[in-house]
Wavefront OBJ file of the C-alpha trace (Angstrom):
o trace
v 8.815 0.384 -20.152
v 11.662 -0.888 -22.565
v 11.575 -3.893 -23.886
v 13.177 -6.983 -22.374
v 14.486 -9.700 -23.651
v 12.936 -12.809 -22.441
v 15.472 -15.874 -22.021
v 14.718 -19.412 -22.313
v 15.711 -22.207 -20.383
v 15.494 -26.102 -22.150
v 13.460 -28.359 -19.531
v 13.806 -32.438 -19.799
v 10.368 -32.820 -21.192
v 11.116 -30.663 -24.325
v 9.121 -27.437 -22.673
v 9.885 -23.981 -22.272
v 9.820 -21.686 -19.054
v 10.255 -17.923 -18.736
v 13.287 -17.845 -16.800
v 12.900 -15.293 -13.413
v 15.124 -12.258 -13.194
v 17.226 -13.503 -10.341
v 17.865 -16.738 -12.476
v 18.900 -14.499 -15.427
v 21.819 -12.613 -12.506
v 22.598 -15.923 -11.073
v 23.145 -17.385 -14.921
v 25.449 -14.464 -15.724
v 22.482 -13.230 -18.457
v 21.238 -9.448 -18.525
v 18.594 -9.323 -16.651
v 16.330 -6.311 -15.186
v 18.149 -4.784 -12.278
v 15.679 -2.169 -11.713
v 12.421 -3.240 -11.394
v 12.347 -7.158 -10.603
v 10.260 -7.168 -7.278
v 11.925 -10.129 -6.136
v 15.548 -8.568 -6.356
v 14.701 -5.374 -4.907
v 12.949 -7.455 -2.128
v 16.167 -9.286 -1.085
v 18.213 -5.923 -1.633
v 16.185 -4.187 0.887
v 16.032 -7.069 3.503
v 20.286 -7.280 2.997
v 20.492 -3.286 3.672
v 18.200 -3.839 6.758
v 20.856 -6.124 7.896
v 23.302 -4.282 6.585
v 21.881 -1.150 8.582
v 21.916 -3.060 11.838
v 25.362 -4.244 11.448
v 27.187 -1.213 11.155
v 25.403 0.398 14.269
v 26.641 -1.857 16.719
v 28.782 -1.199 19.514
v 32.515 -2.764 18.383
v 32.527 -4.654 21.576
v 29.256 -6.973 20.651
v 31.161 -9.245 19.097
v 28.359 -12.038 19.588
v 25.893 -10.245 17.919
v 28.353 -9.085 15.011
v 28.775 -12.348 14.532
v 25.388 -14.018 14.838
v 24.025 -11.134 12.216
v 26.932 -11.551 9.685
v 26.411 -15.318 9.628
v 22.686 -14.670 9.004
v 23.550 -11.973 5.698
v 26.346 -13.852 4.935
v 26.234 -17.200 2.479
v 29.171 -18.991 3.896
v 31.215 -17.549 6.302
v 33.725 -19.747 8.275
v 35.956 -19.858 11.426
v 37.885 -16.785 13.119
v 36.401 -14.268 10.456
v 36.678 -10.790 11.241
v 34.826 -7.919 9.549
v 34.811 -4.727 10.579
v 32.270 -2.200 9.853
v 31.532 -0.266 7.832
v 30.999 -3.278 5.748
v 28.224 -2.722 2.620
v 26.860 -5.730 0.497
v 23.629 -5.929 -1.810
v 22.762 -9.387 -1.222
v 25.075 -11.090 1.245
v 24.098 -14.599 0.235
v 26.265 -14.895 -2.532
v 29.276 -14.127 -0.228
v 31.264 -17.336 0.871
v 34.038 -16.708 2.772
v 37.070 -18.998 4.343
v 38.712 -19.511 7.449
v 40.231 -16.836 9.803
v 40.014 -14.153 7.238
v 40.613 -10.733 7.872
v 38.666 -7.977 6.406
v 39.303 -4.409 7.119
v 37.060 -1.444 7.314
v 34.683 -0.435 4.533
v 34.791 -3.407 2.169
v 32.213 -2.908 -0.036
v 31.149 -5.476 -2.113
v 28.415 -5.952 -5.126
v 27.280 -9.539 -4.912
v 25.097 -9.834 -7.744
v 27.051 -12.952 -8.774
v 29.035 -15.365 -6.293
v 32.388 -14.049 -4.519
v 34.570 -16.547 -2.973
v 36.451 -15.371 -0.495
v 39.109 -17.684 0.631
v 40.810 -18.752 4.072
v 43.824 -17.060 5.718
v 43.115 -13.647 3.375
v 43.812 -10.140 4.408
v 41.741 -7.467 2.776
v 42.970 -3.611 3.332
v 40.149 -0.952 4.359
v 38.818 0.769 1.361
v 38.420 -2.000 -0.541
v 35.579 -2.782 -3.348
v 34.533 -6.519 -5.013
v 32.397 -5.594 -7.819
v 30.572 -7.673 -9.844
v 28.061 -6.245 -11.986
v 28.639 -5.522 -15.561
v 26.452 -2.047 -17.161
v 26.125 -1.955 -20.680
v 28.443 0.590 -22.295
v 25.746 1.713 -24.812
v 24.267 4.840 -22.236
v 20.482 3.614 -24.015
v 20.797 0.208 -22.672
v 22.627 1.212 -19.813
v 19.368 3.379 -18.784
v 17.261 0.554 -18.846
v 18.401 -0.417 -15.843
v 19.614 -3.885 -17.594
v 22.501 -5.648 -16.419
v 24.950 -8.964 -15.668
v 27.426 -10.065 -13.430
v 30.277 -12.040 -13.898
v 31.877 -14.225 -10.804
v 34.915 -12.646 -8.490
v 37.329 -15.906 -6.779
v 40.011 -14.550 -4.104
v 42.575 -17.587 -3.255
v 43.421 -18.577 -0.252
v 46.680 -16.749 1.714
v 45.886 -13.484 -0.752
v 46.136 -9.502 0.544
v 44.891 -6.729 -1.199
v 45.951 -3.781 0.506
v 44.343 -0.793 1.374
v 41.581 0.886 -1.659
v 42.279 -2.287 -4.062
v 38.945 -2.563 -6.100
v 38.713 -5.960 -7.874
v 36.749 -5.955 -11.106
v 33.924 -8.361 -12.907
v 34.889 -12.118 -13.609
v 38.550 -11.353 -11.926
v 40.529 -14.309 -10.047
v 43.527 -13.427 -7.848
v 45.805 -16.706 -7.253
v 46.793 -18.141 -4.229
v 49.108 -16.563 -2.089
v 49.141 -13.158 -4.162
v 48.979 -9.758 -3.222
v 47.786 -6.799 -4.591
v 49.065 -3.513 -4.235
v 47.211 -0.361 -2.536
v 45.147 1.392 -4.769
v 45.543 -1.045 -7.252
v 42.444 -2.027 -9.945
v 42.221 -5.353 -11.113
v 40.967 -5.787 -14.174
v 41.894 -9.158 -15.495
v 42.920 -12.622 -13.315
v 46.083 -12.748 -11.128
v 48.492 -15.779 -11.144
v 49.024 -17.479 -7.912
v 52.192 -15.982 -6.202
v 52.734 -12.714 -7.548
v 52.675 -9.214 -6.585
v 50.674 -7.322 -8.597
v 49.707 -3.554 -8.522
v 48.722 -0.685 -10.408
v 46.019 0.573 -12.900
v 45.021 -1.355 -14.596
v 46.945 -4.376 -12.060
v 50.348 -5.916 -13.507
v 52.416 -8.333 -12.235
v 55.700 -6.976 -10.861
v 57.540 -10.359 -9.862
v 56.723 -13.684 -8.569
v 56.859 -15.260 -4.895
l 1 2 3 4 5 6 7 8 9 10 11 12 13 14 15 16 17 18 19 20 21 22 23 24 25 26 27 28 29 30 31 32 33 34 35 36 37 38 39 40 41 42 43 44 45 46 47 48 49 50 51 52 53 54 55 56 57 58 59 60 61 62 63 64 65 66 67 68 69 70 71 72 73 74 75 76 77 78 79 80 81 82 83 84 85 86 87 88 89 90 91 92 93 94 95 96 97 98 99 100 101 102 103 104 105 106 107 108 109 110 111 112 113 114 115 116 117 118 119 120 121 122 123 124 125 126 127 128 129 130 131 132 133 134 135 136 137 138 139 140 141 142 143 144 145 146 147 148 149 150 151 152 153 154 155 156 157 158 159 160 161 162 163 164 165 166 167 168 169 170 171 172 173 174 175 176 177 178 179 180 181 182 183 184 185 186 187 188 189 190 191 192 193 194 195 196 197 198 199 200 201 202
């Protein structure tokens, strides 16, 4: 097996300790995507859920909800989500109030997305947070990071938007269909393209 790096973390009394692979993800470090039994444990208990979810009848809307707010980390009032929905984790999803999110939203969770109140997300549409190396060697190690994705309140991404690694998107913005965003979005603006630029202000 290739060689990992192993990262260190500074304790109070002066020791060191072997920091876990999920603490490496959560820290924004590479860590070892492929093989870490506790990762692939919580992957495979999210895709249970995740399984169950997107075979129930439309019309269960209790037990939609009672399932998403038991894969979800923070979900709050009036939140809609239709299925197909996909995450890997679930628990480092937090979304807002009465947010609205279309069919077949997938998104990779490896590291936190905030999800704010009031936002309308298009079908089609794809969070993504994990980072591979570009270097096709490391990149077959199965090593990895992830880098945080923050969508404001009052923001719509229309329909097949996919929203790249460490991106913000502003309050009150929107984001064009089909549009990739690669780098952060200023509050009130409409943006769209590939990669995403601003084409006026609100």
């Amino acid at each position: 097996m290739a060689k990992i790096v192993i990262l260190y973390k500074l304790l109070t009394d002066n020791e060191y300790e072997i920091m876990t692979e999920k603490e490496k993800m959560l820290g924004g470090e590479l860590y070892d995507a492929a093989s870490d039994s506790e990762l692939l444990s919580e992957l495979y208990a999210c895709r249970d859920k995740i399984y169950e979810l997107n075979r129930l009848h439309p019309r269960d809307t209790d037990a939609r909800d009672t399932l998403l707010r038991s894969l979800i980390g923070h979900m709050g009032r009036g939140v809609t989500i239709l299925s197909p929905f996909l995450c890997d984790y679930g628990t480092q999803i937090s979304i807002g109030d009465d947010t609205y999110i279309n069919f077949n939203l997938t998104v990779l969770d490896e590291a936190p997305v905030t999800i704010g109140s009031h936002v309308f997300i298009g079908p089609g549409c794809s969070l993504l947070t994990a980072v591979h190396p570009l270097d096709a060697q490391e990149r077959n190690k199965g090593i990895e990071k992830a880098l945080p994705i923050t969508i404001g309140d009052n923001v719509w991404l229309g329909g097949n938007v996919t929203v790249l690694p460490g991106v913000t998107i502003g309050e009150g913005s929107v984001i064009g269909a089909g549009s990739v965003v690669t780098r952060s979005v200023p509050p009130h603006t409409i943006c769209a393209g590939n990669p995403a630029r601003i084409l006026r202000w609100l």
